[in-house]
Structure formats: C-alpha cells, structure tokens
C-alpha positions, 0 to 999 in steps of 0.5 A: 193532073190540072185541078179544075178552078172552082166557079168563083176562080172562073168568074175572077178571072174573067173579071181580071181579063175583062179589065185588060181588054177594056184598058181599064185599071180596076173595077168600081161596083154599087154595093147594097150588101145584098147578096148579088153586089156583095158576090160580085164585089168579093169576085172582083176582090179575088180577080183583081185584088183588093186595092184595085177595086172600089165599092160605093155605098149610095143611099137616098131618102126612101131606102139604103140607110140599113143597107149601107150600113150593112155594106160597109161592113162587106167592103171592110170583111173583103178587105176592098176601098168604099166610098159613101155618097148619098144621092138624096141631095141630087135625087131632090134637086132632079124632082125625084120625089116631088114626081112621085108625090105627084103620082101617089096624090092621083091615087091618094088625095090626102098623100103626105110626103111622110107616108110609106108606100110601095107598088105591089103586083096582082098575082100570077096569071091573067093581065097583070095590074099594080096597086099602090099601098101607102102607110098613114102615119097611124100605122094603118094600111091602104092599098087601092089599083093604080092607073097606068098613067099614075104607075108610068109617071111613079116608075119614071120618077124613081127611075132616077135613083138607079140612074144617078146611082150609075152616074156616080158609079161612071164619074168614079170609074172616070176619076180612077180608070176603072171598069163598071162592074154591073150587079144583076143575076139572070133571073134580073137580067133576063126579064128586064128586072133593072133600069135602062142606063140605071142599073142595067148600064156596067162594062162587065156582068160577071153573074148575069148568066147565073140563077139566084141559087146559084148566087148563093152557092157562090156566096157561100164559096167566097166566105161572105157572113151570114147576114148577107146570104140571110137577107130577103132581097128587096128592091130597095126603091120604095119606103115600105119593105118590098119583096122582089116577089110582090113587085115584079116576079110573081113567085118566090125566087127559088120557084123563078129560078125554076121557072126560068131554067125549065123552060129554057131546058125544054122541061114540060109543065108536067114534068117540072111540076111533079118536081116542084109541087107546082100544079101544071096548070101554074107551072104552064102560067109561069112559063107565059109570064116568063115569055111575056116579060121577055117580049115587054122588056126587049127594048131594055136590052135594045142597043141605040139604033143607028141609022145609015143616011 
C-alpha cells in the first residue's frame, strides 16, 4: 500500500514543481531565523537540495542583528548556502530613517535619533488607533496617540526595509536563475500583515495557506532547534521588541489562529467561545476585526490594473 507523504514531503515537492514551472534553477529566500523563514528554508532544502537553495541574511540598523545571528545558524543546521548584506547603508542613503525621525518629532519634539520606539495598537474593539512609544536614554518610557498623518509618513519610511530587503532578494535570484521564495503564513497573508512589492512580493508561497500553529508542527516535523519554535515572533521593524500582537493583530496568535479558521468554518461565536474561553461577545468582535482587515487590506493583494484603450 502507497504511504501518504507527510505534510512537509507535500509542500517540498510543490516547491521543486513550482521551480520547474517557472524555469528557474533554484530558490533564494529571506531568513530572519524566525520560525515561518526558518520552515520555509528547511522545505526548499528538502524539495530541492540543499546546494539549490540560498538564504540571505539582511539586517539594518533598528533590528536584524540577534536575528541574523540566529539565522545563520539555521542556514548552516539545514546544510543550505547564506549570504549576509546589511541594508543599513541603502536604508539611510534612501531617507529611511531621516523619514522616520521626522514623523516620531510630530509626536515627540524632544525625539533623539538614539531613542527606541515602536508603534502599538489599541485593543480590540471599537476604531482602532496607534500610539507611538519611545525609550529615552534614562530608560524611561512614553507612549502618546499618534495622528494619522504622523502614522502614515512612519509607515512609509520603514516600508523601505521590506522593500530593499526584496529587492536584494530579486537581484540574487537574478544573479543565480533562481526563484523567490516568500515567507508569510495565512494568518500574514490573509489580513494584510506584509508589504506590498516588500515582503508581500515571492514567485512561490509555500505556507501562505497554513495557520501558525501549523507552521509550528511543521517546525517540529522538519527537526529545526529549539530556539527557533521558542522564539516569540516580532515584527522586526522597530527599535524596541514588539510583538506582533501589540502591533497589529490584536490577539495572541494561537487565538488568531482561531479566529480566522472559525470564521472561515462558519464556527458561530457561541460555539467557538465555549471552545476557547473566549466570551461571545469577544469572539463576535474578533471575527469583525478579521472581515474589517480584509476589506482595508485588499489592495495589498490588487494585481496592476491594465487598462484596454
């Protein structure tokens, strides 16, 4: 009797027909040595092998050094090529951070360009609103609403690390004849969470149908180390540590991860929370914030409009 191949076999061999397909030789990948890069690197290892499959490690001034570290040592374990190329230098020469400062001294006058910062969300329900947070040098911390022209022109200036991060990704794929392999799971890419032609932009997705706790079981399957299926996923953005949660979901990502699968199962709020300790009344308010984010995030997913004269 023919043995069912497990979910990481699956998804390996998708990424080896995938490559065909587009007539490429290989595959180049970002890898942070979170846990979504690190699965995804280790199943183009195993679709492909490992000499057909590069990993760049790119960190910047605010965030990436740990992470590139770590990275490093994830490439090596999965036996694959990496390459190190620090976008600080590009990042600064674009106005990345002179944009930002710009925006954080709308808020915070006094803002020295050696304050940590991050953005943080209000909590679920009602109209969402961000507040900035800044570390002065004394250690002590601020955190004060930000306007929406302030948040817009931050958003837009640190933009620019997802999309120079691509574009190194691109110019390697170039170089080599290989395919780009993006790194979002469903939870990122079903509510927008990523960078349109940042890190929203890959020839291949090989786990953008999978849910986070998902990502994790296949982490676990394809043998990667213990710091990697530890580690609390950030979004690696901003100077101070931020959880993807205080930023932009909400809720942790195991109740996202909820969330998003019961209402896509036709789960009622009753039922889902006496299966979650949720109250109905939260869950009913996680399941709009889940529509509301996909109606404000569609044009991330727009293809270009072309227009017949």
């Amino acid at each position: 009797m023919r043995s069912v191949p497990s979910r990481a076999d699956s998804l390996a061999g998708g990424i080896a027909a995938a490559v065909r397909d587009l007539g490429r030789r290989g595959a180049v990948l970002g890898l942070s040595g979170g846990v979504d890069s690190s699965v995804c690197a280790a199943l183009c290892a195993r679709g492909l092998g490992p000499d057909r499959v590069l990993a760049l490690r790119m960190p910047e001034r605010d965030a990436g050094e740990d992470a590139a570290t770590l990275a490093k040592r994830v490439a090596d374990g999965i036996g694959i090529a990496s390459e190190e190329v620090p976008v600080t230098a590009a990042l600064d020469a674009l106005g990345c951070y002179a944009a930002r400062d710009e925006a954080i001294r709308a808020v915070f006058p006094d803002y020295a360009p050696s304050w940590r910062h991050k953005l943080v969300r209000s909590p679920p329900g009602g109209v969402i609103v961000f507040s900035l947070e800044v570390e002065r040098p004394d250690g002590t911390r601020e955190r004060r609403r930000m306007p929406s022209a302030p948040y817009r022109a931050l958003l837009a200036a640190t933009n620019l690390k997802q999309r120079v991060r691509k574009l190194v990704e691109y110019t390697w794929a170039d170089r080599l004849g290989y395919a780009v392999v993006g790194t979002a799971n469903r939870l990122e890419h079903d509510q927008g969470f990523f960078v349109k032609s940042g890190d929203g932009l890959a020839d291949i997705k090989p786990i953008a149908r999978l849910l986070k706790h998902e990502v994790y079981a296949l982490a676990e399957e394809l043998g990667l180390p213990g710091e990697v299926t530890a580690a609390q996923p950030t979004t690696d953005t901003f100077s101070l540590a931020q959880t993807q949660e205080e930023f932009y979901f909400g809720y942790p990502l195991p109740v996202m991860d909820r969330l998003l699968a019961g209402l896509d199962d036709g789960i009622t709020p009753a039922v889902l929370a006496a299966d979650t300790g949720l109250s109905e009344a939260e869950v009913a308010t996680g399941y709009a914030e889940v529509e509301r984010r996909r109606a404000a995030t569609a044009y991330l997913h727009a293809a270009a409009i072309v227009l017949e004269p």
